[in-house]
Backbone as CSV, one residue per row, in Angstrom:
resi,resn,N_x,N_y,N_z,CA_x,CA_y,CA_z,C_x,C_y,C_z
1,UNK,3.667,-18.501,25.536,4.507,-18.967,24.431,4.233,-18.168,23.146
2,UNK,2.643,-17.864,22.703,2.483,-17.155,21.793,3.414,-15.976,21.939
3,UNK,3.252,-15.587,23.257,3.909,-14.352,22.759,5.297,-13.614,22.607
4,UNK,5.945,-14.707,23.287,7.407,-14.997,23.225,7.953,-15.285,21.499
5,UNK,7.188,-15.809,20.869,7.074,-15.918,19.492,7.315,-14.828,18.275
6,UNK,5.893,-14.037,19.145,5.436,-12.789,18.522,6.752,-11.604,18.757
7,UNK,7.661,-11.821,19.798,8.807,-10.767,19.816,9.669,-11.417,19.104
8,UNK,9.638,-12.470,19.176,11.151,-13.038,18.569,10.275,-13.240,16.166
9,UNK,9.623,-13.344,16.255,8.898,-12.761,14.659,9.069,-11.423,14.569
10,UNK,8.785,-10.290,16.234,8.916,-9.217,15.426,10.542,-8.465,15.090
11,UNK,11.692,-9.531,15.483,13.000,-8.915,16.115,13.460,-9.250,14.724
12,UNK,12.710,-11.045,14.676,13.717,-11.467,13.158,13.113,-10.120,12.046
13,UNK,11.712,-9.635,11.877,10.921,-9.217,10.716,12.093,-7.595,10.379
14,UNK,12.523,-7.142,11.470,13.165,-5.517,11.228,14.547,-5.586,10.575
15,UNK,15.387,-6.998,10.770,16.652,-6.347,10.055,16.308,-7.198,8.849
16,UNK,15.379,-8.118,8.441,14.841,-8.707,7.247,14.065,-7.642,6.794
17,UNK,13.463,-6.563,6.830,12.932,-5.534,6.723,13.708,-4.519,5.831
18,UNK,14.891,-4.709,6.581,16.144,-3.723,6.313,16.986,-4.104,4.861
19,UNK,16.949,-5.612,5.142,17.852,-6.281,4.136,17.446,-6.297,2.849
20,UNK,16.217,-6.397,2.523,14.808,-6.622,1.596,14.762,-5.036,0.939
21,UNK,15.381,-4.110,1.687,15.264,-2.774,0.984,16.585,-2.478,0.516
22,UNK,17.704,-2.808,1.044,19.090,-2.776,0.843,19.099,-3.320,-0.817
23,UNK,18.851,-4.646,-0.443,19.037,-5.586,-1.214,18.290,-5.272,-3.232
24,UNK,17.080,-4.631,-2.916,16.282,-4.691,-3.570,16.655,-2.804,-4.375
25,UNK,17.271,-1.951,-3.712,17.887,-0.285,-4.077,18.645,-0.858,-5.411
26,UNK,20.145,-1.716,-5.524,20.957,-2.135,-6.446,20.072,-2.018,-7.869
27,UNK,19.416,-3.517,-7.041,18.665,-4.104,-8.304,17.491,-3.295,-8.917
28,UNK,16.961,-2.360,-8.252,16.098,-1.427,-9.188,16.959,-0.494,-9.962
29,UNK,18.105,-0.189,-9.386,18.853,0.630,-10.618,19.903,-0.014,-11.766
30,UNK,20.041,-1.415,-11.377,20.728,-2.584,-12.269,19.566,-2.537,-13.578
31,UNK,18.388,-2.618,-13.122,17.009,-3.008,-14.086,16.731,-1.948,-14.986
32,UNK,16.546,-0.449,-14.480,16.653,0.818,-14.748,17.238,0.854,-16.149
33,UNK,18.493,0.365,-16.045,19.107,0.500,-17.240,18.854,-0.144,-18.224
34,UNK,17.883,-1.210,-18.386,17.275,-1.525,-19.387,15.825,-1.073,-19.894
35,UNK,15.815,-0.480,-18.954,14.124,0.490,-19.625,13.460,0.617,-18.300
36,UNK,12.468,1.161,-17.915,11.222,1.693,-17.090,10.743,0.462,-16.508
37,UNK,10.072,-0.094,-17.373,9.255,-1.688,-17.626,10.052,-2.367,-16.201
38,UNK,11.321,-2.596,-17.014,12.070,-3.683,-16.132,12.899,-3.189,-14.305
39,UNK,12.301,-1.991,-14.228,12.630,-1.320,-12.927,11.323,-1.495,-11.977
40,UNK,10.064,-1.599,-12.975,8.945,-2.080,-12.734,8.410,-3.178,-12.225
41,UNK,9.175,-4.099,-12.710,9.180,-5.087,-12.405,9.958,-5.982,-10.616
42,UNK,11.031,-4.782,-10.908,11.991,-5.259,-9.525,11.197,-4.404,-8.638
43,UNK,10.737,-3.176,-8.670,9.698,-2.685,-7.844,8.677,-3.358,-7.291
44,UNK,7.889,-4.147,-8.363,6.709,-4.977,-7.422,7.187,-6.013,-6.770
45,UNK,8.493,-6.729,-7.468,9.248,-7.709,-6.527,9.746,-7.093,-4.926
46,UNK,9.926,-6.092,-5.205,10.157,-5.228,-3.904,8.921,-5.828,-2.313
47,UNK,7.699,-5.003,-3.144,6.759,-4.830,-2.439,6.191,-6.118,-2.143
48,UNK,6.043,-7.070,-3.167,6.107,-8.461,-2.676,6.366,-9.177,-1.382
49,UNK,8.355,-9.049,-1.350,9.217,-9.496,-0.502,8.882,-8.832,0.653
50,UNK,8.337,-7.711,0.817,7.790,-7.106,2.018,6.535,-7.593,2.876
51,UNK,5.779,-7.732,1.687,4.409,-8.318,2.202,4.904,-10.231,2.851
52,UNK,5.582,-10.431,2.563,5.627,-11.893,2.768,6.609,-11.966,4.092
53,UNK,7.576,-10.498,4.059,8.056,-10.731,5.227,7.279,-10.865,6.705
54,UNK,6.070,-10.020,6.185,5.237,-9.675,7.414,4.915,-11.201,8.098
55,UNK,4.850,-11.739,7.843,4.559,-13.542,8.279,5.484,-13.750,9.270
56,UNK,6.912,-13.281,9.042,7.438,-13.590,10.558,6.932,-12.631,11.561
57,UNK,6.113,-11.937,11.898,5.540,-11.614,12.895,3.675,-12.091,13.404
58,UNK,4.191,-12.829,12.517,2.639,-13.546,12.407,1.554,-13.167,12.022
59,UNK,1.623,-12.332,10.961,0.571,-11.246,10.212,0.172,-12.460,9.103
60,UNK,-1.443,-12.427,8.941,-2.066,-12.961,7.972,-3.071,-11.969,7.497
61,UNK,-2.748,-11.655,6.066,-3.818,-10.861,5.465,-5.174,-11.799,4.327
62,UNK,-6.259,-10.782,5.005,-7.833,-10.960,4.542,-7.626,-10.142,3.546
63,UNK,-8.144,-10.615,1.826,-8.699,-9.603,1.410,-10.053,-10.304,0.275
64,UNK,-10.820,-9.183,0.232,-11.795,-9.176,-0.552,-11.826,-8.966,-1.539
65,UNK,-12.198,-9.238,-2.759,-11.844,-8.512,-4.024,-13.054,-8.563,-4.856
66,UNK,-13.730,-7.895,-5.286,-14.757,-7.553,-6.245,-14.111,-8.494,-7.931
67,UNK,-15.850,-9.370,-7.921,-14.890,-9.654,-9.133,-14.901,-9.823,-10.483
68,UNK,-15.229,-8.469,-10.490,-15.127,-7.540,-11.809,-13.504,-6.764,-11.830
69,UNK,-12.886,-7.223,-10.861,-11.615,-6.714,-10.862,-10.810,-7.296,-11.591
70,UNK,-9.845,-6.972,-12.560,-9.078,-7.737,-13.656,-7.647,-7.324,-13.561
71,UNK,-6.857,-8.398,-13.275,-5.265,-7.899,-13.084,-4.537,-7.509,-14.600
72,UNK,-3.989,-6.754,-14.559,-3.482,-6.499,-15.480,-4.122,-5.106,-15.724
73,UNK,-5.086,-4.218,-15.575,-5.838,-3.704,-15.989,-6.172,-2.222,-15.463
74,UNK,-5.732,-1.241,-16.231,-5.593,0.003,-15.718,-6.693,0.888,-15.023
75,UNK,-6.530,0.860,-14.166,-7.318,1.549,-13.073,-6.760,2.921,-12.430
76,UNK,-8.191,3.672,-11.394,-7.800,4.579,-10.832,-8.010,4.112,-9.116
77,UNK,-7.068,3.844,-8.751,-7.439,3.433,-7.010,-6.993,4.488,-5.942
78,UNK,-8.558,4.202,-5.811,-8.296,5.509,-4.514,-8.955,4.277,-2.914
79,UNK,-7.691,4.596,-2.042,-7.662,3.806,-0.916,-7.642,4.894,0.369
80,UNK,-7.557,4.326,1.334,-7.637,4.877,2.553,-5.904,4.420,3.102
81,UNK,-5.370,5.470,3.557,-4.377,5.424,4.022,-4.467,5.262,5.691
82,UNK,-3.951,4.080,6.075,-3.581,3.551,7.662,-1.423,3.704,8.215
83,UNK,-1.150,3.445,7.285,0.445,2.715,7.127,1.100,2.864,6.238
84,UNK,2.650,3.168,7.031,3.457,3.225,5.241,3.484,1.374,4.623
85,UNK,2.890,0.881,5.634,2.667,-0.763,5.168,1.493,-1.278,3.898
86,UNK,0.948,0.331,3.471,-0.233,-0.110,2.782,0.373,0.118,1.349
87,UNK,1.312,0.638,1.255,1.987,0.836,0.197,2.147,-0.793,-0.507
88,UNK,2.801,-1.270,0.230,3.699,-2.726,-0.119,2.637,-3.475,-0.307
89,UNK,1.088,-3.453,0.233,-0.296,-4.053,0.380,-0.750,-3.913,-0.950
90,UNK,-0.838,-2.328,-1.215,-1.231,-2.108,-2.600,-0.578,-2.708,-3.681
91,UNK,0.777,-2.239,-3.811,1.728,-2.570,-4.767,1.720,-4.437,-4.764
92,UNK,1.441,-5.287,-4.202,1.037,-6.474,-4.528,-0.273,-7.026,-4.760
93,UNK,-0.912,-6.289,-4.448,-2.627,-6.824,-5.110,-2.542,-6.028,-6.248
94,UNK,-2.253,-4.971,-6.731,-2.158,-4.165,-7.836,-0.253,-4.816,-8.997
95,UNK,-0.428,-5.877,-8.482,1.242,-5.903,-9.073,1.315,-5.495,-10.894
96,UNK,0.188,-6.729,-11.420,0.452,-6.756,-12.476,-0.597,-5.248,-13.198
97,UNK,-0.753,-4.467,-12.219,-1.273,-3.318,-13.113,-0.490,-1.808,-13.068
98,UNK,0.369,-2.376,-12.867,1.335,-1.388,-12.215,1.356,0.139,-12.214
99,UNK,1.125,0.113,-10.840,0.498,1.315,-9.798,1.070,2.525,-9.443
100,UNK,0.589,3.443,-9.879,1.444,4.408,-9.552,0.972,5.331,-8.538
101,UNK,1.985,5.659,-7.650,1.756,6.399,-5.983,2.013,7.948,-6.220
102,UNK,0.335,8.816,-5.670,1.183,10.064,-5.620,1.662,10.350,-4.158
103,UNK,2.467,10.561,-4.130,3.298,11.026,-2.204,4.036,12.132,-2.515
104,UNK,4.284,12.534,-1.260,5.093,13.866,-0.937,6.548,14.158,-1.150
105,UNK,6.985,14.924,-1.681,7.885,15.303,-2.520,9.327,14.532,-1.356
106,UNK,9.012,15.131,0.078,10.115,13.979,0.697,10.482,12.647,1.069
107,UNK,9.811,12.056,0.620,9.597,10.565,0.514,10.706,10.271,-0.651
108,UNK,11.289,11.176,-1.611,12.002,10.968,-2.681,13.620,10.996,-2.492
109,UNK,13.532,11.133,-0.914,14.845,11.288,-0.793,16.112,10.294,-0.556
110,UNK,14.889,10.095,1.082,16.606,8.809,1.794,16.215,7.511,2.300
111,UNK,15.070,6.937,1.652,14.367,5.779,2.398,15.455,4.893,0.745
112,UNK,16.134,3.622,1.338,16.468,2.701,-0.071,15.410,2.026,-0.171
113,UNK,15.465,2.169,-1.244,14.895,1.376,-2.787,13.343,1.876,-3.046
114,UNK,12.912,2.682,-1.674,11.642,3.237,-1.353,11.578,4.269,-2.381
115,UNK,12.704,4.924,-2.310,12.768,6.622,-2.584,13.592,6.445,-4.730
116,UNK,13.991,5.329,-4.781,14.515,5.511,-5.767,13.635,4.898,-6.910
117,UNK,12.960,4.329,-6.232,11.355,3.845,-7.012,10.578,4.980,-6.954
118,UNK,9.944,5.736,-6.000,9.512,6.697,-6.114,9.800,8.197,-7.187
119,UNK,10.987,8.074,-7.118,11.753,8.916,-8.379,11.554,8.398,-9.559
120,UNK,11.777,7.537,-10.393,12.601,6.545,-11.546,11.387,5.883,-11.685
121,UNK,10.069,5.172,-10.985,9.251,4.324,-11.539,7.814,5.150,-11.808
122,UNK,8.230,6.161,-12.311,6.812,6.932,-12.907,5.903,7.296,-11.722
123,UNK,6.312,7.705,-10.368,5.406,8.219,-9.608,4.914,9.327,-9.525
124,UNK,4.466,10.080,-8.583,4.015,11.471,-8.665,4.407,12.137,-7.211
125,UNK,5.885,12.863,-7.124,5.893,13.512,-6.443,5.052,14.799,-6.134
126,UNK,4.669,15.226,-4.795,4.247,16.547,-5.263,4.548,17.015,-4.075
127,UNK,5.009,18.807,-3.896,5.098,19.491,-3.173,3.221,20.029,-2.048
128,UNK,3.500,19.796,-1.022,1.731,20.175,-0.246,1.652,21.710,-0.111
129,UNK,2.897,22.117,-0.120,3.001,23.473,0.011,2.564,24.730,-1.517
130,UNK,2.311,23.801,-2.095,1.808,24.258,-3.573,0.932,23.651,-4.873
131,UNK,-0.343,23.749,-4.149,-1.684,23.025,-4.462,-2.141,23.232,-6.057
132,UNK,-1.819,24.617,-6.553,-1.894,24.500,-8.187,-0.699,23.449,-8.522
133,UNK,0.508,23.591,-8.804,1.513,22.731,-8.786,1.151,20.870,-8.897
134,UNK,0.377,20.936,-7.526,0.808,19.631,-7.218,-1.047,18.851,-8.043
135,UNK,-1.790,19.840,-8.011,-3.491,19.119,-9.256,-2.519,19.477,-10.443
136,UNK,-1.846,20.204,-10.790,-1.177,19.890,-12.494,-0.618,18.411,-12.387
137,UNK,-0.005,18.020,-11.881,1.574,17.212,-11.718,-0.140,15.704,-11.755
138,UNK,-0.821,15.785,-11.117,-1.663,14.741,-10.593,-2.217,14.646,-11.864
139,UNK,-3.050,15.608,-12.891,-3.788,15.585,-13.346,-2.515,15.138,-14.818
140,UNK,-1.508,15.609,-14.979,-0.199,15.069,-16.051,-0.730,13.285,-15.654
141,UNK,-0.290,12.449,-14.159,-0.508,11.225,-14.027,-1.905,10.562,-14.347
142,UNK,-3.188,11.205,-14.780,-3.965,10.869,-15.428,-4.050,10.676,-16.419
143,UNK,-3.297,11.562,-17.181,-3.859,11.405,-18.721,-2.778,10.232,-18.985
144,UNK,-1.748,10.332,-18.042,-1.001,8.873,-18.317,-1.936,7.611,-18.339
145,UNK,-2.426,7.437,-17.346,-3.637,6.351,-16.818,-4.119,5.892,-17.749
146,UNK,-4.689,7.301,-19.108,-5.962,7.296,-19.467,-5.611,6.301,-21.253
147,UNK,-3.948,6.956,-21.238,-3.234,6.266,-22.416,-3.333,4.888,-21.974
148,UNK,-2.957,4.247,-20.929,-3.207,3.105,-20.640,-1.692,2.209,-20.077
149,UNK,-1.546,1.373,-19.715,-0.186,0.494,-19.521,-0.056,0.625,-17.729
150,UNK,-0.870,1.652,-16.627,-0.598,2.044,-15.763,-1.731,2.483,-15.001
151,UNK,-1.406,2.020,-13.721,-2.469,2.549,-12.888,-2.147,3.856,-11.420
152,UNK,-3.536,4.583,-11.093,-2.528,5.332,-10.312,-3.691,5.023,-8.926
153,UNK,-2.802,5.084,-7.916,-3.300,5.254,-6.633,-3.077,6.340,-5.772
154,UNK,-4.393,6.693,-5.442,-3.923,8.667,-4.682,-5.292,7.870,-3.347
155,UNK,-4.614,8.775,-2.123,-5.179,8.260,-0.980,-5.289,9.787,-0.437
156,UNK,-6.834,9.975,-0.903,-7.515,11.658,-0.715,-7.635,12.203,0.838
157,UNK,-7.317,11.178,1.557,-6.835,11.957,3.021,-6.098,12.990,3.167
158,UNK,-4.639,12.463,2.570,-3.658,13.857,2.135,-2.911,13.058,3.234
159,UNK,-3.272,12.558,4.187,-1.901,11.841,5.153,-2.367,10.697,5.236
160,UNK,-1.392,9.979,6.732,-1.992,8.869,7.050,-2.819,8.819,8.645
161,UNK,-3.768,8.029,8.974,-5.140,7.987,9.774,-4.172,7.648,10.902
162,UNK,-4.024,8.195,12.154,-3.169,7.603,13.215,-4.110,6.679,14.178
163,UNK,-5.184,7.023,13.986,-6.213,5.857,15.161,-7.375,5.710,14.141
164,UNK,-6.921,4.803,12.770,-7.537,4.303,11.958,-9.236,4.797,11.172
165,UNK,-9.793,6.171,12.231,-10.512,6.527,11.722,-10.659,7.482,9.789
166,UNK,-11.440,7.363,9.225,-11.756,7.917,8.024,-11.772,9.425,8.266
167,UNK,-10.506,10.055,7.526,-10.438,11.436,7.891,-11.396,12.137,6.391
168,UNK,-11.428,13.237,6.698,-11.918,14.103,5.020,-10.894,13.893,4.310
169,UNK,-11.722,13.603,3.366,-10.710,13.900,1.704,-11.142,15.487,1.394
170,UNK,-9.947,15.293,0.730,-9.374,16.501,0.032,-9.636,16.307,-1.416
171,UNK,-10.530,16.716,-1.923,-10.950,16.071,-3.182,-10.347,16.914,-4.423
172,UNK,-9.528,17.997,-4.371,-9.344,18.689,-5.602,-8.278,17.486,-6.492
173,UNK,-7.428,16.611,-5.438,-6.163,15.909,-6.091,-6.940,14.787,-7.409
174,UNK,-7.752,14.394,-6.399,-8.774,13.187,-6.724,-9.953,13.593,-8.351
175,UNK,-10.253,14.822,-8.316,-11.031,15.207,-8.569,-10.282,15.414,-10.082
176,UNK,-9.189,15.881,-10.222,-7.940,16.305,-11.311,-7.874,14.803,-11.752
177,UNK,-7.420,13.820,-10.837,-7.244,12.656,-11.481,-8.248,12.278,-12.353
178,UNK,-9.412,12.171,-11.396,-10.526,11.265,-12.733,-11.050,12.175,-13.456
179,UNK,-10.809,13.445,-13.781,-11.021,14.232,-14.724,-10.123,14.087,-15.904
180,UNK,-8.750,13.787,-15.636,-7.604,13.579,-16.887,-7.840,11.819,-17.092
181,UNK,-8.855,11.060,-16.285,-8.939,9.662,-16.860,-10.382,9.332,-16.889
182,UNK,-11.134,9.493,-17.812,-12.401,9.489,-17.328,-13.177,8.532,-17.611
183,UNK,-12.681,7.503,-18.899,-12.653,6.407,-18.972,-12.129,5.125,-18.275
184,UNK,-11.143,5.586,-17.602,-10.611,4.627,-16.668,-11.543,4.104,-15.215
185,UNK,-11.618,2.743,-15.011,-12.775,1.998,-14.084,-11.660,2.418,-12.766
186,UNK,-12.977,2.871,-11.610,-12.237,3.290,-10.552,-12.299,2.843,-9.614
187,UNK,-11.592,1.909,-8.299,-11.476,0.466,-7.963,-11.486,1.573,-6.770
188,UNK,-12.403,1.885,-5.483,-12.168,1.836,-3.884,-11.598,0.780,-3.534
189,UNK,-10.440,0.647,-2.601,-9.746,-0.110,-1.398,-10.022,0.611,0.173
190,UNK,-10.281,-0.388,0.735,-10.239,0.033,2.082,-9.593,-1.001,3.032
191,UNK,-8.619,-0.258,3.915,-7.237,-1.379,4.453,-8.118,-0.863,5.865
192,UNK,-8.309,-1.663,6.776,-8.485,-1.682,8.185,-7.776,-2.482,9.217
193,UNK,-6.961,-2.378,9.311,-5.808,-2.584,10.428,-6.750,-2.694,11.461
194,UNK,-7.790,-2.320,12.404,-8.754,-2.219,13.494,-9.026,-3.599,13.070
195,UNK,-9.715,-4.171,11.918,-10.013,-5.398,12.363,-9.918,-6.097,12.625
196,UNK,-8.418,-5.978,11.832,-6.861,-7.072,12.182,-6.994,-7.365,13.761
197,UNK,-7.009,-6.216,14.681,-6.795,-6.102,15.194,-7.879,-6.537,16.776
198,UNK,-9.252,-6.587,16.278,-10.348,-7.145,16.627,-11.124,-8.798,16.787
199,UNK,-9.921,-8.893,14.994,-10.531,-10.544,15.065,-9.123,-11.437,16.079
200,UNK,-7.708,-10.876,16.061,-7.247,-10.942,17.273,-7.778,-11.370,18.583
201,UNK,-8.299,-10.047,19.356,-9.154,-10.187,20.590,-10.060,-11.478,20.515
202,UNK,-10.638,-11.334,19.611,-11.820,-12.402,19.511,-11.254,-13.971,19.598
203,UNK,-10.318,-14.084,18.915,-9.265,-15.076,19.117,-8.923,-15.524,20.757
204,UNK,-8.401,-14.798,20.898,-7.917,-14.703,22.241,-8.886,-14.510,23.322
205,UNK,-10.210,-14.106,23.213,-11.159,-14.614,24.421,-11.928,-15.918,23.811
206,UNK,-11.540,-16.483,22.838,-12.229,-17.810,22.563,-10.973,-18.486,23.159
207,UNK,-9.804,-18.222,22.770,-8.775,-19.393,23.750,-8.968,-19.254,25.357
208,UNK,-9.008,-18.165,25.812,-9.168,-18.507,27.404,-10.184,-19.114,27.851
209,UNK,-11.654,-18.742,26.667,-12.916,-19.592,27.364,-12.353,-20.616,27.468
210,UNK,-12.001,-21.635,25.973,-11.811,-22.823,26.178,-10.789,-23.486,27.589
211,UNK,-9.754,-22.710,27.830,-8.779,-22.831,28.652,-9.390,-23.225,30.302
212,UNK,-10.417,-21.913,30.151,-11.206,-22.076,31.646,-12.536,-22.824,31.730
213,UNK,-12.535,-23.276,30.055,-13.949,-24.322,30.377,-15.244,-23.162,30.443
214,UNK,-15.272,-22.076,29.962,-16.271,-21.380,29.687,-16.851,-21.475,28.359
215,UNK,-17.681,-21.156,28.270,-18.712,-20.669,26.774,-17.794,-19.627,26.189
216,UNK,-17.512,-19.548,24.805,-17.081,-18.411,24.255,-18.353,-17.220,24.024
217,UNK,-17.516,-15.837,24.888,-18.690,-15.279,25.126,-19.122,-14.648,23.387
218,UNK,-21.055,-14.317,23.218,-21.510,-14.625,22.112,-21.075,-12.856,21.880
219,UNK,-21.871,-12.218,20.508,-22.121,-11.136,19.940,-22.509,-10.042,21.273
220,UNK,-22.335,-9.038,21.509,-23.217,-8.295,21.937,-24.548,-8.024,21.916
221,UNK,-25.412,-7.571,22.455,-26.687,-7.186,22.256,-27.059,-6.095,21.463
């Protein structure tokens, strides 16, 4: 039954997926026209409506938070990239400090409401194919940081982790950033999808013990 569930959460979650970006393209350029701020605003509403969609597939998110962490409050976050799902992750734990993404110059194109936020809400495109270029353009989004009103998030992998391991950073992007913000407090995130994915299992051999009247088996040795 669970899992009859789990398809029919993940069938409703894709064209609610769809609709939530449709829906949400208009209204960031309706907002637009009253200033930056207020495009800002329909942006994190964006990323919001995303994160909450995830529930019809039965996703519950853990998080931890250090707490010296203060909303509202301009930071430099550097995270680990798993998912284009960590975006919508970030952009709502970071709502009210509003976050700015550096990504790759094609991301700016044909995704709605993805790509027109990415343009229009103070992000940082950058070309990979041109590494002076793209530490100027990064190190410009610092000294933004450093004025204050904004936060930026750069994920020093340079891509995203396909079997969740910690790849090398690429530290020149990173390195430009907290050099143009150097006053700015610098917040690590780390998203692990594996565990998600672990405390799962664990779930699920504690239901069959019980089912078969076994011991739930303990820790390893």
């Amino acid at each position: 039954m669970k899992r009859i569930l789990s398809w029919a959460g993940t069938a409703a979650f894709l064209p609610v997926f769809g609709a939530i970006l449709l829906v949400f393209d208009p209204a960031q350029r309706i907002a637009r026209l009253f200033g930056q701020r207020p495009q800002e605003y329909v942006a994190g509403a964006l990323q919001v409506a995303l994160v909450a969609a995830f529930h019809l597939c039965g996703v519950r998110l853990a998080v931890e938070r250090a707490p010296g962490f203060v909303p509202g409050r301009s930071y430099v976050v550097i995270s680990n990239h798993q998912s284009m799902f960590d975006i919508a992750l970030l952009g709502t734990l970071l709502f009210r400090s509003f976050p700015k993404y550096i990504s790759k110059r094609s991301l700016g194109g044909w995704i709605p409401s993805v790509s027109y936020n990415l343009r229009r809400g103070g992000h940082v495109l950058i070309d990979r194919g041109d590494a002076p270029g793209a530490v100027a353009t990064i190190r410009e989004l610092g000294r933004r940081v450093q004025a204050g009103g904004i936060s930026a998030v750069i994920f020093p992998e340079g891509t995203r982790s396909r079997a969740g391991e910690l790849r090398e950073f690429r530290r020149a992007g990173t390195l430009a950033l907290l050099e143009a913000a150097p006053d700015v407090p610098v917040v690590p995130i780390t998203i692990d999808a594996t565990a998600l994915v672990e405390r799962v299992r664990e779930e699920m051999l504690a239901t069959l013990a019980r089912w078969r009247g076994d011991a739930p088996p303990g820790p390893p040795a």
